[in-house]
ZAZAPA-496503 format. One line per 3 residues: number of its first residue (from 1); for each residue x, y, z of C-alpha. Coordinates in steps of 0.05 Angstrom, whole numbers, plus 5000, padded with zeros to 4 digits. Each point is the difference from the previous one (the first is absolute). Layout:
<nodes>
NUM	X,Y,Z | ...
</nodes>
This chain:
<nodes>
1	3129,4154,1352 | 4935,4989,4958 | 5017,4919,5007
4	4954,4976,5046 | 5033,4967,5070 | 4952,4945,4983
7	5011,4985,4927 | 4990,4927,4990 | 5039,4960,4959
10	4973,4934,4976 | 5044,4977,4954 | 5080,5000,5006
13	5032,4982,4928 | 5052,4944,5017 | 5039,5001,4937
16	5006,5046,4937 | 5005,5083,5005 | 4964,5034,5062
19	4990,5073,5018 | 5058,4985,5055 | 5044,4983,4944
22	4989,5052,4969 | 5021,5055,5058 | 4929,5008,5032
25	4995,4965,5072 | 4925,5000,5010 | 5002,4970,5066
28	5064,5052,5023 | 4948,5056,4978 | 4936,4976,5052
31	5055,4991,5052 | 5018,5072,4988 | 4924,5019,5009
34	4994,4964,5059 | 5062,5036,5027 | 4977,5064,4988
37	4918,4997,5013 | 5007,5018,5072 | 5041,5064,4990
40	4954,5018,4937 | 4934,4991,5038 | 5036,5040,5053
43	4992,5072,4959 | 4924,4986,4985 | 4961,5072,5017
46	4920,4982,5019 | 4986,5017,4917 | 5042,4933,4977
49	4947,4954,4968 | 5028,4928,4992 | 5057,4971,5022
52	5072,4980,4969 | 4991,4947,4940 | 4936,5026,4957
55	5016,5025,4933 | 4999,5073,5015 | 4995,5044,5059
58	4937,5029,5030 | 4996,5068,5036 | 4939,5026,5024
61	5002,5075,4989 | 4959,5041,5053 | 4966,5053,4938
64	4966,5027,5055 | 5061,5025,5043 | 5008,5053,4940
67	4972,5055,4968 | 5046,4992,4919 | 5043,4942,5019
70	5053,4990,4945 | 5043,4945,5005 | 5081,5008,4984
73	5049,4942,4982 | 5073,4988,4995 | 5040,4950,4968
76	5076,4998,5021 | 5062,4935,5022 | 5056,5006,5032
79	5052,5003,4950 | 5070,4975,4999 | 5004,5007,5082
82	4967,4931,4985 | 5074,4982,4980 | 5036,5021,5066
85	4943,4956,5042 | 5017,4942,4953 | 5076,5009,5010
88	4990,5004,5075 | 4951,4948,4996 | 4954,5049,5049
91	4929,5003,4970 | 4945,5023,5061 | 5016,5068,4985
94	4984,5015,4922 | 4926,4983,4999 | 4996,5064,5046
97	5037,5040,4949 | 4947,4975,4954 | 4950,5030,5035
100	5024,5061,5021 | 5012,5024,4928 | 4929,4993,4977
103	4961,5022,5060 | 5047,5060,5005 | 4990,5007,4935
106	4927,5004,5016 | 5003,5047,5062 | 5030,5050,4955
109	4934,5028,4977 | 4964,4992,5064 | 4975,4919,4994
112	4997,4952,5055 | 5021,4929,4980 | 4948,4948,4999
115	5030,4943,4975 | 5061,4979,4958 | 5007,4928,4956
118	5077,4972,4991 | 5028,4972,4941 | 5065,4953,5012
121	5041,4971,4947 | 5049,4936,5020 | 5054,4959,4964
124	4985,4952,5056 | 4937,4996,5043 | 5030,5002,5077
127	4949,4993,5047 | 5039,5031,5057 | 5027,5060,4947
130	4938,5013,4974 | 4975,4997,5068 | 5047,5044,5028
133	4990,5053,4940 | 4926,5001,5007 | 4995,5007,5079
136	5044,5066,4982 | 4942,5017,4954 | 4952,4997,5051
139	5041,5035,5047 | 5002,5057,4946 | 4924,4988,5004
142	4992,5006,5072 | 5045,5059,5010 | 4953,5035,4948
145	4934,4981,5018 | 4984,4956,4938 | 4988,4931,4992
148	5031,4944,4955 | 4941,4977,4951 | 5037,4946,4967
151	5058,5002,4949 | 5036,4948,4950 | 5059,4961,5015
154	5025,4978,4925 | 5055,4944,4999 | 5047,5023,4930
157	5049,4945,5009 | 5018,4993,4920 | 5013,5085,5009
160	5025,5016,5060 | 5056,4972,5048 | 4982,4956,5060
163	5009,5053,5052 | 4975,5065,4950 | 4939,5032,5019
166	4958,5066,4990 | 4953,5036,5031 | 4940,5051,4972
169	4931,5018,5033 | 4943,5048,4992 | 4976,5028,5061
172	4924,5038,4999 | 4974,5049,5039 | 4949,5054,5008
175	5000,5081,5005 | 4938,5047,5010 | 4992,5033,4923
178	5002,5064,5031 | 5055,4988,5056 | 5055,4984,4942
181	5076,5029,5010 | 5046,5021,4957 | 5026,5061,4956
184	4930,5027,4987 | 5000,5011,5075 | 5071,5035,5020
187	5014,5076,4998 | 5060,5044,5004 | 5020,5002,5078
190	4984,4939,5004 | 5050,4962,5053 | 5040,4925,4980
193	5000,4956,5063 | 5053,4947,4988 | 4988,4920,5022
196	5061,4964,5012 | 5011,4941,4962 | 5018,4934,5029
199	5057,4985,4948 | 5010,4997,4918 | 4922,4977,4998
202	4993,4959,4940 | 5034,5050,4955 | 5077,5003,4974
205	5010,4926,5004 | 5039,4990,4941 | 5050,5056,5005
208	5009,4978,5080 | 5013,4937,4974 | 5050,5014,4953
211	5035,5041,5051 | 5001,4944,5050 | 5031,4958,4951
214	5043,5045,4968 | 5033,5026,5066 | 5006,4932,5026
217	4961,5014,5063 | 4983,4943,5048 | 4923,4999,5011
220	5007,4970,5065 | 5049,5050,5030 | 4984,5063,5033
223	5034,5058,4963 | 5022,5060,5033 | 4948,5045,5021
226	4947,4943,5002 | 4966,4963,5053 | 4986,4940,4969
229	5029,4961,4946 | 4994,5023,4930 | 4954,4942,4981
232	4949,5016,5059 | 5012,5074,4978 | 4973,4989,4931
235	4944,4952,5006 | 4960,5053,5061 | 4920,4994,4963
238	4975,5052,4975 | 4965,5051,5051 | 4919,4998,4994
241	4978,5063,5012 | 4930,4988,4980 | 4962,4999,5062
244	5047,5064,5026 | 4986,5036,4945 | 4917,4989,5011
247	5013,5015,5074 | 5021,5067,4978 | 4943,5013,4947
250	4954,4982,5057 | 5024,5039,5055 | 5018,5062,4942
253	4952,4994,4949 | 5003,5020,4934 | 5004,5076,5014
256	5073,4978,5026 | 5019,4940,4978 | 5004,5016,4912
259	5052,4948,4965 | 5042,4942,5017 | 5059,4975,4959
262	5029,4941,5002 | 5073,4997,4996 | 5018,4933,4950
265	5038,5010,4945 | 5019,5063,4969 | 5020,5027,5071
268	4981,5054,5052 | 4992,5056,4948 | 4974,4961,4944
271	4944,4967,5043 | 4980,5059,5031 | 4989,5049,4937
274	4950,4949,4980 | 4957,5030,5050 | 5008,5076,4986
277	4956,5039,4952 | 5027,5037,4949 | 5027,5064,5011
280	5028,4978,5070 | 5063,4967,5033 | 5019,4960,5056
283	5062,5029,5028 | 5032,4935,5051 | 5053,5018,5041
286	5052,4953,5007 | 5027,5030,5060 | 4929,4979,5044
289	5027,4923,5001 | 5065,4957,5002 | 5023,4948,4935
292	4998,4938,5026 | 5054,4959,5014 | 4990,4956,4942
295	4992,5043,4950 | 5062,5034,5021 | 5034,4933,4994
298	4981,4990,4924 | 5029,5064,4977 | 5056,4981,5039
301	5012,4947,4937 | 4985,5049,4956 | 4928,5018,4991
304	4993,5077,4981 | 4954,5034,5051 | 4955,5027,4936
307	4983,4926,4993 | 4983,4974,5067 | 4954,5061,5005
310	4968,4969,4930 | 5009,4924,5026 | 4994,5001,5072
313	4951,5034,5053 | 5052,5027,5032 | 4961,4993,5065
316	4934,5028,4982 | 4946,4941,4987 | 4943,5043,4993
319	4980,5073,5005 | 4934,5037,5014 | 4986,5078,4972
322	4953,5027,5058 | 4971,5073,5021 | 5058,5046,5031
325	4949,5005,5065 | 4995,4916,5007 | 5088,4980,4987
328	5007,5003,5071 | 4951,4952,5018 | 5012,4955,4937
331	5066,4994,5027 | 4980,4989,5077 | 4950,4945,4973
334	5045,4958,4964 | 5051,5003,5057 | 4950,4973,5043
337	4989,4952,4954 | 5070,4981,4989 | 5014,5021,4933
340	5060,5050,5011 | 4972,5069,4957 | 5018,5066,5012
343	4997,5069,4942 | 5039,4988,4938 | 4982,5060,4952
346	4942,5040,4973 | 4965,5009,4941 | 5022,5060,4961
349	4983,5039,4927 | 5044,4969,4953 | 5013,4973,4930
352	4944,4944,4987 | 4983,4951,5047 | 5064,4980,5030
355	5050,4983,5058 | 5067,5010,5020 | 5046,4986,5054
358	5036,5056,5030 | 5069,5004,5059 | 5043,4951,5022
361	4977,4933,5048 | 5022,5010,5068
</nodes>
C-alpha cells in the first residue's frame, strides 16, 4: 500500500534480469493500490492528515479533547484461518479478522481505536486479492471507528508460494489516563456479562484444521446441526466489539463498567483471569449459554472438551466484569446494540487471580 498509484516508471529493462523476474511485479503492486484507494480513503475520521501513497501516515490528534491522554497499541494477524480463505479461494472476509483482533485488543482497557496500519505479505501480487483482502481491512476499520493510515504490500515471490499470503497490523488508539479498565478496577461481587461470539474468531485454526482434514469433512457441505456449509461456517470474521464495548463505558462509566477481556487464545477462563486481581475468581457458568454447533461438531472427531475450552471460545468473544447494580443494563445495552450478552458468572474470593468454568452447556 505505501507504493504510490502514480509511481512513474521511466525506464523498462528489455533484456537481462528485472525485478519481475525476479518475483516482484511492480506494476501488479500500483494496480493493487489503485484497487483499493477508494475503500481505504473510505475509513478516514476528520484527524487523517494526508492521503494514501506518502511515506507514512498522518493523524492529527485533538490534545485538547483530553485531560492525560495515553495512547494504547496492538499488534495481531489472522493466523492460519488465512489457510481456509486460500483453500476456498474467499478472501473479503480476513482483513476484518485482522482488525478485530487488535482493536479488541485495544478496547480491553478502555481505548477507542484511532487508526490501524496493515502489513500484507504475497507470493504473488494479485491486484483483485489484495484488493479484496484490504477492502475487508477497512471494513474492520469502519465497523470500529478507525481509519486505514497506510500499510505495506511486500511481494516474497523467491519465499512464498504464488497464492500464500499473511496478514499483521497495529491498530492505535487513545484512553483517558484516569478512565483505564482492567484488574486494578474489579471487586468481589462483581457480575461477568457474556458477548457472544460470531464464530472460532481468529483463534484454534490449526487444530480446526487438522480436524477437518483428518475427519475427511467436506468444507462445502452443511453438516448436521449447521446452517450453512462448513466452509462458510469457519471463515464468519471475527466480531468487533470495539465500538459496543465504548458504548457501554459511556452510557456506564467507570464506576460500572471495570475490565474487559478478550477471549483469543487460551479460552474463556484463561482470557478472563487475566483481568481479576489477586485474591479473586471469576466463577462462569456454563449452564447461562449453549456450545455452538461447531464446536460440538469437532469433538465429534475427537477433540476432548478440556481442549476446545483451551482452543476455542466456545461462544464467548468477549466479556465485561461490571458493578452488580449496572449487569442488567450492560446486558439490555448490548442487546440493543445487537451483540447477544446476557450474565455469565461473578467474581468470587478465591485462589489467586483466576477463572473457571462451572455446569454443563445447555
Amino acid at each position: 500500500m505505501t507504493v504510490p498509484p502514480n509511481h512513474p516508471v521511466t525506464d523498462r529493462p528489455t533484456g537481462g534480469f528485472t525485478y519481475a523476474a525476479s518475483g516482484v511485479d511492480i506494476d501488479a503492486g500500483e494496480r493493487a493500490v489503485a484497487l483499493i484507494k477508494g475503500a481505504v480513503e473510505a475509513t478516514n475520521r476528520p484527524e487523517v492528515v494526508g492521503g494514501l501513497g506518502g511515506f507514512a501516515g498522518l493523524f492529527a490528534l485533538d490534545v485538547q479533547k483530553y485531560r492525560r491522554p495515553l495512547l494504547a497499541s496492538s499488534t495481531d494477524g489472522v493466523g492460519t484461518k488465512i489457510a481456509l480463505a486460500r483453500q476456498l479461494d474467499r478472501h473479503d472476509t480476513v482483513g476484518i479478522d485482522l482488525v478485530a483482533m487488535c482493536v479488541d485488543d485495544l478496547v480491553a482497557c478502555g481505548a477507542e481505536p484511532l487508526f490501524l496500519q496493515d502489513y500484507v505479505a504475497c507470493g504473488t501480487v494479485v491486484p483483485e486479492r489484495i484488493a479484496a483482502i484490504v477492502t475487508g481491512i477497512a471494513e474492520g476499520c469502519r465497523l470500529a471507528g478507525a481509519s486505514l493510515v497506510g500499510g505495506e504490500t511486500a511481494e516474497h515471490g523467491d519465499l512464498m508460494g504464488p497464492d500464500d499470503y499473511d496478514l499483521a497490523a497495529t491498530a492505535v488508539g487513545v484512553v483517558e489516563a484516569d478512565a483505564v479498565l482492567g484488574p486494578e478496577r474489579v471487586r468481589e461481587g462483581d457480575v461477568v456479562v457474556a458477548m457472544a461470539s460470531s464464530g472460532f474468531h481468529s483463534n484454534g485454526y490449526s487444530l480446526v484444521r487438522r480436524v477437518v482434514a483428518e475427519a475427511g469433512l467436506d468444507l462445502r457441505a452443511t453438516p448436521a446441526g449447521l446452517d450453512r456449509d462448513l466452509g462458510s461456517e469457519l471463515l464468519e470474521p471475527t466480531r468487533v466489539y470495539a465500538l459496543d464495548c465504548l458504548a457501554l463505558v459511556a452510557e456506564l462509566g467507570v464506576e460500572g463498567v471495570h475490565a474487559f477481556a478478550h477471549i483469543t487464545g487460551g479460552g474463556l477462563a484463561g482470557n478472563a483471569a487475566r483481568v481479576v486481581p489477586d485474591g479473586l475468581e471469576a466463577v462462569l457458568d456454563r449452564a447461562t449459554w449453549a456450545l455452538p454447533a461447531a464446536v460440538q461438531l469437532l469433538e465429534s472427531h475427537g477433540v476432548p472438551r478440556s481442549e476446545s475450552e483451551r482452543a476455542f471460545n466456545c461462544g464467548v468473544g468477549m466479556v465485561a466484569a461490571v458493578a452488580p447494580e449496572v449487569a442488567d443494563r450492560a446486558v439490555d445495552l448490548l442487546t440493543a446494540r445487537g451483540v447477544p450478552a446476557w450474565v455469565a458468572g461473578t467474581v468470587q474470593p478465591g485462589p489467586g487471580a483466576s477463572a473457571r468454568l462451572v455446569g454443563s452447556y445447555r
